[in-house]
C-alpha positions as CSV (number, residue, x, y, z in Angstrom):
1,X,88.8,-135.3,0.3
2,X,85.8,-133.7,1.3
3,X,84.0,-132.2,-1.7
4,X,80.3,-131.4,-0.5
5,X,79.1,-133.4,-3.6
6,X,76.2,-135.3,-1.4
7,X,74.2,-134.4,0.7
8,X,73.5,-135.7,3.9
9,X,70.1,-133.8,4.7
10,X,68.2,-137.0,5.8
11,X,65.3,-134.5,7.9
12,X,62.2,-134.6,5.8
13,X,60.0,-132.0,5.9
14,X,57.6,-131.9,8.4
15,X,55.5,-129.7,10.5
16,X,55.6,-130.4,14.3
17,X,51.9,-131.0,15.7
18,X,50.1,-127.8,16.5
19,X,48.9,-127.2,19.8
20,X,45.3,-125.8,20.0
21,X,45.5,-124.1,23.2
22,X,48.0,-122.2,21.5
23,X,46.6,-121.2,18.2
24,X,45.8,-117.5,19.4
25,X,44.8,-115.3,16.0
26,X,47.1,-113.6,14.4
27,X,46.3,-110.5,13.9
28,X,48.2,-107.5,11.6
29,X,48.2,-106.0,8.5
30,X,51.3,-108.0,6.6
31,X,50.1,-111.2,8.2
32,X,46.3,-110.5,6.4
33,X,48.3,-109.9,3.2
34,X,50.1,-112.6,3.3
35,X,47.0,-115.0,4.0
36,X,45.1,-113.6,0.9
37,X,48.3,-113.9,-1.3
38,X,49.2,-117.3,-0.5
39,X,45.3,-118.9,-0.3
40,X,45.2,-120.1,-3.8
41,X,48.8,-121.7,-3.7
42,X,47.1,-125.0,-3.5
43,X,45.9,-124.9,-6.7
44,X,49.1,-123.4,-8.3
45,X,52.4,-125.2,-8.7
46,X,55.8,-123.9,-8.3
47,X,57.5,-122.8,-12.0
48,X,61.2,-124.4,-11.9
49,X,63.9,-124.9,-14.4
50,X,67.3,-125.1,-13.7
51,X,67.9,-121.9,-15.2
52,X,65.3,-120.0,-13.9
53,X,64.0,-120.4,-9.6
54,X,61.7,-118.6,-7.8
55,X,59.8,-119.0,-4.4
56,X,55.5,-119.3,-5.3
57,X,54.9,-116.1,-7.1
58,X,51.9,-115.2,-4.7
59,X,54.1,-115.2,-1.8
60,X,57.3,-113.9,-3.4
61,X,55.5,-110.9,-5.4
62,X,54.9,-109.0,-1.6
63,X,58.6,-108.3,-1.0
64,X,58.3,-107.0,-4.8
65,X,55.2,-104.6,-4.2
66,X,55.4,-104.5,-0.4
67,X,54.1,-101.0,0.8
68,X,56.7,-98.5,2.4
69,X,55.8,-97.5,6.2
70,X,57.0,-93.8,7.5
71,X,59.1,-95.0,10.0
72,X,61.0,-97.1,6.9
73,X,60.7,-94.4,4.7
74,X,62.4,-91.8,7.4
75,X,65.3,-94.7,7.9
76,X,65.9,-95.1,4.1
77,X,68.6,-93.0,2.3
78,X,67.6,-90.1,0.3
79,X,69.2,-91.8,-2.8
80,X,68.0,-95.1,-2.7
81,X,64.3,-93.8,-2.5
82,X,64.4,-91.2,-5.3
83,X,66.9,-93.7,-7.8
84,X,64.7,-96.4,-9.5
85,X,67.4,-98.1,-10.5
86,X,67.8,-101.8,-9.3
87,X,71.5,-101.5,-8.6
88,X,72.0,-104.9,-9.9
89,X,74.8,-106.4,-11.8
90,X,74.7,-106.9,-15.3
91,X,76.1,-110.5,-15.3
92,X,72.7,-111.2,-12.8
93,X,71.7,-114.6,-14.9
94,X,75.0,-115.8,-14.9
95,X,75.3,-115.6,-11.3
96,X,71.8,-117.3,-10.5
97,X,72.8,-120.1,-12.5
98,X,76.5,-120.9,-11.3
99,X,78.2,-119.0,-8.3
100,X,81.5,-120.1,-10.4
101,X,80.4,-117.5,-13.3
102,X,81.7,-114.8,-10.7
103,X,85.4,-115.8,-11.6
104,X,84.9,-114.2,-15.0
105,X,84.8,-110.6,-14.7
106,X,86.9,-110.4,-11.3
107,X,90.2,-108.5,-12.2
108,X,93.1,-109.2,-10.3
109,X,95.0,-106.8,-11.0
110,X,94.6,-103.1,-10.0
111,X,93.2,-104.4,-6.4
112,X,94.6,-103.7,-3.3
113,X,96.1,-107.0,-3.0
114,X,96.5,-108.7,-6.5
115,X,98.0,-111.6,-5.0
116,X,95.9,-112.8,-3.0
117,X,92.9,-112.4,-5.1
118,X,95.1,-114.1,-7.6
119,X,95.0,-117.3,-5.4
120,X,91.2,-117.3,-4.1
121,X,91.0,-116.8,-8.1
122,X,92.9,-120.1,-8.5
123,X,92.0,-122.1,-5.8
124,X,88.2,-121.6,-7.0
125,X,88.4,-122.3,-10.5
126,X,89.7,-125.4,-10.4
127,X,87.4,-128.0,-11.7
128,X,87.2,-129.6,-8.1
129,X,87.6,-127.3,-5.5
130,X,90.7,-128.3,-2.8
131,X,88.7,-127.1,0.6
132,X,92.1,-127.4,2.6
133,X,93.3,-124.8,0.5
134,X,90.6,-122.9,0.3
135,X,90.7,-123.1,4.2
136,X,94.0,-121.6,4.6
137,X,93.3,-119.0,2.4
138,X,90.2,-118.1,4.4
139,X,91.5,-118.0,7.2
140,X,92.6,-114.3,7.3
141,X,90.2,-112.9,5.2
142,X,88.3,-113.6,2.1
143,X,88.0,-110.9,-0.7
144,X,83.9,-109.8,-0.9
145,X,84.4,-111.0,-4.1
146,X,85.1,-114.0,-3.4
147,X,82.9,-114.4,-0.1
148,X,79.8,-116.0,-1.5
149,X,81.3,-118.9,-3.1
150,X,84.2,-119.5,-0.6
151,X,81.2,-119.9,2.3
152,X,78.8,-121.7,0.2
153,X,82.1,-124.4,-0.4
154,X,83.2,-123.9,3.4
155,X,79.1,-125.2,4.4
156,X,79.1,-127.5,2.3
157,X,76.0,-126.3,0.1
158,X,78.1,-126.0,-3.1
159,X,79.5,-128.9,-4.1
160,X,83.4,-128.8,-4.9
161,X,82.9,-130.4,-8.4
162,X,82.1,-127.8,-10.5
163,X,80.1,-130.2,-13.1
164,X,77.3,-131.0,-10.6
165,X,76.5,-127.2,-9.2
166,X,74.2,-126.4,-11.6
167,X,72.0,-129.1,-11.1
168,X,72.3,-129.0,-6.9
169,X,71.4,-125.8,-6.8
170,X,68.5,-126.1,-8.8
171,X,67.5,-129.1,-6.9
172,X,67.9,-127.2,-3.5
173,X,66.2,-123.9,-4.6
174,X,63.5,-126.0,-5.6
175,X,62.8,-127.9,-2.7
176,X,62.9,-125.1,-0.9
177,X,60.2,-123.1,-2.7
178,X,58.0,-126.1,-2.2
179,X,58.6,-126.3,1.4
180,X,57.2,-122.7,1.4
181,X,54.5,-123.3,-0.8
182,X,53.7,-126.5,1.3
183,X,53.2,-124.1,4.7
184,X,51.4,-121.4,3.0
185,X,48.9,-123.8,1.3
186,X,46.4,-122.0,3.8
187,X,47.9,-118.7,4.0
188,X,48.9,-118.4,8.1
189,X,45.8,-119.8,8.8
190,X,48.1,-123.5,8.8
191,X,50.4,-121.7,10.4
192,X,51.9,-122.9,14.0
193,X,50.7,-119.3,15.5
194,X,53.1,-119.6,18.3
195,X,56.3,-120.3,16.6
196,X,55.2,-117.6,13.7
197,X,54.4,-114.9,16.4
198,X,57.7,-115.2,17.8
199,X,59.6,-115.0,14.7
200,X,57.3,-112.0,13.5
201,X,57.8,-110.0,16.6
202,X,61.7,-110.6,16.7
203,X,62.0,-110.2,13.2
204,X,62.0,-105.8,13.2
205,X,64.1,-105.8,16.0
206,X,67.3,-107.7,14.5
207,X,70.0,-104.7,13.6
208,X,67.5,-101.8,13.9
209,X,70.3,-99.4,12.6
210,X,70.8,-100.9,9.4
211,X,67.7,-100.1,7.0
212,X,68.5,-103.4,4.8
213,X,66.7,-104.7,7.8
214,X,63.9,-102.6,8.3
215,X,62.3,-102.8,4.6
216,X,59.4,-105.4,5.0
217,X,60.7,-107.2,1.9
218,X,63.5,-108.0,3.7
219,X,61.5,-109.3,6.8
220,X,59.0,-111.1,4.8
221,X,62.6,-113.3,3.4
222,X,63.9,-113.7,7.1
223,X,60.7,-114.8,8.6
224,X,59.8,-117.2,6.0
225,X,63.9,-118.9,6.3
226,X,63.6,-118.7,10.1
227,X,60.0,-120.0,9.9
228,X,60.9,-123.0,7.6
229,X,64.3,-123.8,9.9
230,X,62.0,-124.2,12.9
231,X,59.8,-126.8,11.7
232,X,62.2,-129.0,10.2
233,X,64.1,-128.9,13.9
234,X,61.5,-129.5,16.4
235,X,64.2,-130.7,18.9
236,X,65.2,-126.8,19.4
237,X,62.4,-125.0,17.1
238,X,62.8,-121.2,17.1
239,X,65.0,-120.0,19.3
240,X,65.5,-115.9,20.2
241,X,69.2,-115.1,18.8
242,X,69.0,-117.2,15.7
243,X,67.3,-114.4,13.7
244,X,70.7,-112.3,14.5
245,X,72.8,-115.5,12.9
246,X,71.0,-115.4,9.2
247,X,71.6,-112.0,8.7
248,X,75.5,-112.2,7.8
249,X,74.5,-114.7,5.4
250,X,71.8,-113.0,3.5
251,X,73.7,-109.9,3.5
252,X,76.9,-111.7,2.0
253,X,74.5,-113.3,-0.6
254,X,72.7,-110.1,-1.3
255,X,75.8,-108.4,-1.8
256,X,77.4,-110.3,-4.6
257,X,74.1,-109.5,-7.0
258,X,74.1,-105.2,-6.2
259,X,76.4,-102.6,-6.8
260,X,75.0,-100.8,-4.4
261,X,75.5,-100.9,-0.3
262,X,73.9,-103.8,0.5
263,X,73.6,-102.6,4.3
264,X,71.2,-99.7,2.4
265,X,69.6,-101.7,-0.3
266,X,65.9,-102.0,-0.6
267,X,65.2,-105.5,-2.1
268,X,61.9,-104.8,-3.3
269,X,63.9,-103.2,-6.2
270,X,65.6,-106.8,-7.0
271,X,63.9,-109.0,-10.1
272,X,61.8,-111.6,-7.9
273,X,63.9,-113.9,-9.4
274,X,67.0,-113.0,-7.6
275,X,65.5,-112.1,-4.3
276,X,64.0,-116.0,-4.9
277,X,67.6,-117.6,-4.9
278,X,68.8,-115.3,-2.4
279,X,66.2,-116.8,0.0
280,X,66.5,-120.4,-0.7
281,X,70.3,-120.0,-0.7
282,X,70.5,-118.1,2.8
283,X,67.7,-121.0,4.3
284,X,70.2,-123.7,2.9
285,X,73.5,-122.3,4.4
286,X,71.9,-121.0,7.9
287,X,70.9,-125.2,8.0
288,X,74.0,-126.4,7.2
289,X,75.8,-123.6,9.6
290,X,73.3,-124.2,12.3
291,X,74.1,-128.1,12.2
292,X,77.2,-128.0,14.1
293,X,75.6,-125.7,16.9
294,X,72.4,-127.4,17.0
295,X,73.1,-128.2,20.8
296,X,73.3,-124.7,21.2
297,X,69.0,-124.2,21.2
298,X,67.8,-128.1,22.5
299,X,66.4,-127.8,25.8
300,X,68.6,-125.9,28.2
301,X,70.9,-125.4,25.8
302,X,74.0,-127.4,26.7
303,X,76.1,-125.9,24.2
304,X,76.0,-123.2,25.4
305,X,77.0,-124.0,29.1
306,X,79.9,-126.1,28.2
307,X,81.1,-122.8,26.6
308,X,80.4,-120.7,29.2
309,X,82.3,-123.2,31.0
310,X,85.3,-123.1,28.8
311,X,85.3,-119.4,29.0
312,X,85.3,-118.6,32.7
313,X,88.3,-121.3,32.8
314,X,90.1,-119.8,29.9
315,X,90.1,-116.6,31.7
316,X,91.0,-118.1,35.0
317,X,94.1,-119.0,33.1
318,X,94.8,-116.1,31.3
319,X,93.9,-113.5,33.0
320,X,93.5,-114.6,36.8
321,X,93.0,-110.4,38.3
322,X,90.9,-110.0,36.1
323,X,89.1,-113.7,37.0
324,X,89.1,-112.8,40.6
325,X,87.8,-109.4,40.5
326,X,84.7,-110.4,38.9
327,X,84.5,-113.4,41.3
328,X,85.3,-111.1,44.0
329,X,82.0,-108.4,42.8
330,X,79.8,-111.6,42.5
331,X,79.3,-111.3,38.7
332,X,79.1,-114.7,37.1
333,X,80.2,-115.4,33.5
334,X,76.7,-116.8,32.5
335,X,75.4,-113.2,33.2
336,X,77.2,-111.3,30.1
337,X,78.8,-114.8,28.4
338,X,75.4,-116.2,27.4
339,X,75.0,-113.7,24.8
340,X,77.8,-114.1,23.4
341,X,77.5,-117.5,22.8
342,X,73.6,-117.5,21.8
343,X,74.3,-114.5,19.4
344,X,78.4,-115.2,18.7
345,X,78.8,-111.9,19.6
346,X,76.9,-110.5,16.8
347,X,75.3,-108.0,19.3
348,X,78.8,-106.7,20.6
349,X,80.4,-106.0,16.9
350,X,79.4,-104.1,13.8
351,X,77.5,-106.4,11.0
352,X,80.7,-106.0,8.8
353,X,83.4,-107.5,12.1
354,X,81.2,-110.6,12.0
355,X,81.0,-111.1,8.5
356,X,84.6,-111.3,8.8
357,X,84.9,-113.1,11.4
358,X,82.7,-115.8,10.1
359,X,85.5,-115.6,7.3
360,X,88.0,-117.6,10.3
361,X,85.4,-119.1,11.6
362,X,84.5,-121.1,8.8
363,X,88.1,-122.3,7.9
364,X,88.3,-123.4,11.0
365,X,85.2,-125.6,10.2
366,X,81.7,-125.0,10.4
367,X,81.5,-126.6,13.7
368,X,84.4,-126.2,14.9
369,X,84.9,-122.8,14.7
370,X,81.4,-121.8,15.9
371,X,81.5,-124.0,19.1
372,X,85.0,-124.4,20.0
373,X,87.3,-121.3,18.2
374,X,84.7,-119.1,19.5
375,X,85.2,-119.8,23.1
376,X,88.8,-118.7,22.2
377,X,87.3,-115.5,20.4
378,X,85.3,-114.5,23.2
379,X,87.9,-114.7,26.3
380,X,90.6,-112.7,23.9
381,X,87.7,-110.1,23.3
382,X,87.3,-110.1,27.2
383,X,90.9,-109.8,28.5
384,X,91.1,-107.2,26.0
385,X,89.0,-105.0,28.3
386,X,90.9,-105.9,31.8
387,X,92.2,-102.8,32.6
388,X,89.0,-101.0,32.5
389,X,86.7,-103.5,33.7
390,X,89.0,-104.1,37.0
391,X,88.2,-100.6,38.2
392,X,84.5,-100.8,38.1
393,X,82.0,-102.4,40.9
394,X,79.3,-104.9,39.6
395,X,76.9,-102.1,38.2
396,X,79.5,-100.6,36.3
397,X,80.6,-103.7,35.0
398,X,77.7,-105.1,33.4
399,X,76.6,-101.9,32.3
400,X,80.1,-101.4,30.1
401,X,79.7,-105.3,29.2
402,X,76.5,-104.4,27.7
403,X,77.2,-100.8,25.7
404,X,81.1,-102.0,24.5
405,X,83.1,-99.2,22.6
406,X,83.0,-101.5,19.4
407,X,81.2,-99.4,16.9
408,X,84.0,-98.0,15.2
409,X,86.1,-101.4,15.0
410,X,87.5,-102.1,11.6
411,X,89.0,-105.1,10.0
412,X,92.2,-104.8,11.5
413,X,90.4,-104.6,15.2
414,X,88.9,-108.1,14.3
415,X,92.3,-109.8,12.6
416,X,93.8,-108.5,16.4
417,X,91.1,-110.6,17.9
418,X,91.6,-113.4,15.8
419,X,95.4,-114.1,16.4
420,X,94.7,-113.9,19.7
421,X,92.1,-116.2,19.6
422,X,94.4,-118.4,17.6
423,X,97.4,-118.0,19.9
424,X,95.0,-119.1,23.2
425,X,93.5,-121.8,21.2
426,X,97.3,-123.1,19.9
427,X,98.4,-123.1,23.9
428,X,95.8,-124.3,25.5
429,X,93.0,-126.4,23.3
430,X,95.0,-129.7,23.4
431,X,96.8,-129.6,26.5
432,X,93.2,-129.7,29.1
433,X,95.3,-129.6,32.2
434,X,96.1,-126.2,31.7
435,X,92.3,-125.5,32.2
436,X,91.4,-128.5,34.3
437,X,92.9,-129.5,37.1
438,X,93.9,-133.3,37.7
439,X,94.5,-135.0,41.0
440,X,97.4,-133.3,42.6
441,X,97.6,-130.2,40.0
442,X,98.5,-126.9,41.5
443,X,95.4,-124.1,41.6
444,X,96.0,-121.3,38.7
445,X,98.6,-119.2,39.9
446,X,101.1,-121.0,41.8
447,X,104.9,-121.5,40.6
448,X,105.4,-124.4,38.9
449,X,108.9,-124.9,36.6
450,X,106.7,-127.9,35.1
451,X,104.0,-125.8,33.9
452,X,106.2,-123.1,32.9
453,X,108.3,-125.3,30.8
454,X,105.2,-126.9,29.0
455,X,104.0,-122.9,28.4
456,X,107.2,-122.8,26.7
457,X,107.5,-125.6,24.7
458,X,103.9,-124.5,23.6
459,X,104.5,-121.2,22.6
460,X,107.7,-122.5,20.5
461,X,104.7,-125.0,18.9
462,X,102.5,-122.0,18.3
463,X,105.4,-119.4,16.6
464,X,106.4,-122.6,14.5
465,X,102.7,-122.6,13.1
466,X,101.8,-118.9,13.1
467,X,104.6,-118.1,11.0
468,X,103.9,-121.0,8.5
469,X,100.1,-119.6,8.5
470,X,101.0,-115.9,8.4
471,X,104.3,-115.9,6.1
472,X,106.2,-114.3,9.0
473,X,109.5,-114.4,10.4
474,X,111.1,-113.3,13.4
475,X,113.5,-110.4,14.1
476,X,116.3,-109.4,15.7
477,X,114.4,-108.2,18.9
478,X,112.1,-111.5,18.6
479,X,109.0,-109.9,17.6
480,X,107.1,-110.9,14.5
481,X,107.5,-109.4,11.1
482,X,105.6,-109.6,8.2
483,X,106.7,-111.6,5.0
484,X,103.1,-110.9,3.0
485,X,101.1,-108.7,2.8
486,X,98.3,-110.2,4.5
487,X,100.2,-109.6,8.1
488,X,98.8,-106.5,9.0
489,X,97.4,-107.1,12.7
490,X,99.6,-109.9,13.7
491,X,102.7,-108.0,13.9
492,X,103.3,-109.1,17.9
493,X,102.3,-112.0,19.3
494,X,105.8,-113.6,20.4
495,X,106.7,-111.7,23.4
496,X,105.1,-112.2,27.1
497,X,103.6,-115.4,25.9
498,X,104.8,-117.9,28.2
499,X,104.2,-115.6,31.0
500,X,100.6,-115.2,30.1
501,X,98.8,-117.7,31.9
502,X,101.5,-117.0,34.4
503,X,100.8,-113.7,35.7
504,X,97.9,-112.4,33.8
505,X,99.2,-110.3,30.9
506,X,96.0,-109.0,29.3
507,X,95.7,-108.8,25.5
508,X,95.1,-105.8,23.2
509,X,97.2,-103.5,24.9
């Protein structure tokens, strides 16, 4: 059984060799603060115990006294600037020390769905966390309550015996506050000015509507995790698009320590200390999440191709007017598709949709729902937009691929999704020659009894496991009903199955 008890995080930490010709100054306000702040680090070390972690004081104390600009004081709620209060839980300690202190003063019952909290409640208090169980349980959902520790289990950070947390976070938060303290030894001066100036500039523009994002104690967290990712993966260094992926992970994090809104939360307020584990925590899970996509950001990014790929051949099969009409206006997948693969869709959906979404993603496995569930994800989310999209000329349809009515999706638009995903993925992900064509296989389209009859016996397959997953059962007319209470979403995804690859039937409708 896998219980994330080692760790297999061989990469020591090193800087990649600075290019001179591409030292250019560095020149702006923060950056100068920064650089007096962290010039005496070298002569300071890092205070640590396992009860108490914190990134270098001189660094960490800017997101704590960090100045206020206009434009962020315009963006900021009217409550949260006149309140002083930090908004943070009593039980704060507790939590730093051992995510499994959260179990404590979580009532079950009362909520909206006491038994399913009851299990998450179950499966994570057991002395050595079962993952497969904890994976089905994730897969439709994990209470907020829960969310921290499920993903830190789910990527492996938190180790599934409860007995050696304690001590592996401590080692990890540590490491990471000297890995900081190591690249700030002469402020940004021993920098890498090209790889910082990237992240710095990127950094204000990632989810400009949500003013977590905007406070400069917030950037000053994201650029130091992003910075410190980079140079411990020179193979794909910084890439444009990962700064999106950190942010459903530090605002999980962030949220289990508030009472407040995290997505309207200035972190300033927050004891250093907590902002501290938040930080090192975040850096940690990002790596480990970032692992199985890593092939994603190397040099022309062949992760992302074979996706693409996948996709355009998914769609072929699914959907094959809607396939030809964009083949037939000239628009190729890459044009829209690489997007959704670089930022998983992060810039189609509201914050809250992906955090969710990452809830499937990550029972699926960390790498295999990122690379390979997502590719399922992205042609449902596609079909589900034939109708329109089939009417419009080239302009019209990159223009509506770029500005998608998604804004006002809730949880039960993603769950939708997800099943649909799930149903594509169940037909189709071990039976290739459905998307690829061997010697002598008929083009998409054409009758075939053969095919039809393996369509079938695959969608018998796929009712047999969504209504063990779902706790479902089917009805007089052959639709799917709901046993639990969890089924809300996924109440019809039996009929015009087979006939789906056949003819086209587009999803969502």
């Amino acid at each position: 059984m896998d219980t994330n008890d080692e760790w297999s995080d061989e990469l020591e930490y090193t800087t990649p060799a600075s290019n001179d010709a591409l030292q250019r100054p560095y020149r702006s306000s923060h950056a100068k603060t920064l650089s007096k702040s962290s010039d005496s680090l070298s002569h300071r070390g890092s205070a640590f115990t396992a009860s108490r972690t914190s990134l270098p004081q001189e660094l960490t104390e800017q997101s704590a006294n960090i100045h206020k600009s206009p434009r962020l004081e315009a963006s900021a709620p009217a409550e949260s600037r006149a309140s002083n209060a930090s908004g943070v839980k009593n039980n704060v300690q507790d939590l730093l020390q051992d995510p499994t202190n959260l179990l404590k003063n979580i009532v079950v019952e009362g909520s909206a769905d006491p038994l399913r909290m009851k299990k998450f409640k179950e499966v994570l208090s057991n002395t050595n966390v079962d993952l497969a169980a904890l994976r089905t349980l994730s897969w439709s959902g994990i209470p907020k309550e829960f969310r921290l520790m499920a993903w830190q289990l789910l990527l492996g950070y938190l180790p599934c015996n409860s007995a050696r947390r304690v001590a592996t976070l401590a080692r990890k938060r540590k490491e990471y506050a000297d890995s900081v303290a190591a690249s700030y030894s002469r402020g940004t001066a021993g920098l890498d000015q090209a790889l910082w100036h990237q992240i710095h500039i990127d950094i204000p523009r990632t989810n400009p509507g949500i003013p977590l994002y905007q406070y400069e104690a917030t950037q000053l967290c994201l650029e130091r995790i992003l910075y410190q990712w980079a140079i411990r993966h020179p193979a794909s260094g910084y890439v444009q698009g990962i700064n999106d992926l950190v942010t459903p992970i530090f605002e999980v994090f962030l949220e289990t320590y508030i009472d407040d809104n995290p997505e309207q939360y200035d972190v300033s307020k927050l004891d250093q200390e907590v902002l501290s584990v938040i930080e090192a925590d975040s850096f940690w899970c990002l790596s480990k999440f970032l692992d199985g996509i890593q092939d994603n950001y190397t040099f022309a990014q062949p992760g992302i191709q074979r996706q693409i790929a996948t996709l355009k051949e998914l769609v072929c099969r699914i959907d094959v007017r809607l396939a030809s009409h964009l083949q037939d206006q000239g628009i190729e997948f890459i044009q829209f598709a690489f997007r959704w693969m670089n930022c998983l869709l992060m810039r189609e959906l509201p914050l809250k949709s992906t955090i969710r979404m990452w809830d499937t993603y990550l029972a699926e496995g960390s790498s295999e729902g990122f690379s390979e569930f997502h590719v399922y994800v992205c042609a449902a989310f596609l079909v589900k937009w034939s109708d329109q999209l089939q009417k419009l000329d080239f302009q019209d349809v990159m223009m509506f691929l770029q500005q998608l009515p998604t804004q006002g999706w809730e949880e039960k638009d993603v769950e939708l999704l997800l099943s649909e995903a799930y149903m594509w993925k169940t037909l189709f992900h071990n039976a290739p020659s459905h998307l690829k064509g061997g010697e002598g296989k008929k083009d998409v389209g054409e009758d075939s009894k053969e095919e039809d009859a393996d369509e079938e016996e695959a969608v018998e397959q796929t009712e047999e496991v969504d209504s063990a997953r779902w706790g479902r059962t089917r009805t007089e007319d052959g639709d799917m009903a709901d046993e639990g209470s969890r089924g809300r979403g996924f109440t019809r995804c039996g009929k015009g199955w087979k006939s789906a690859g056949r003819e086209g039937i587009s999803m969502g409708k």
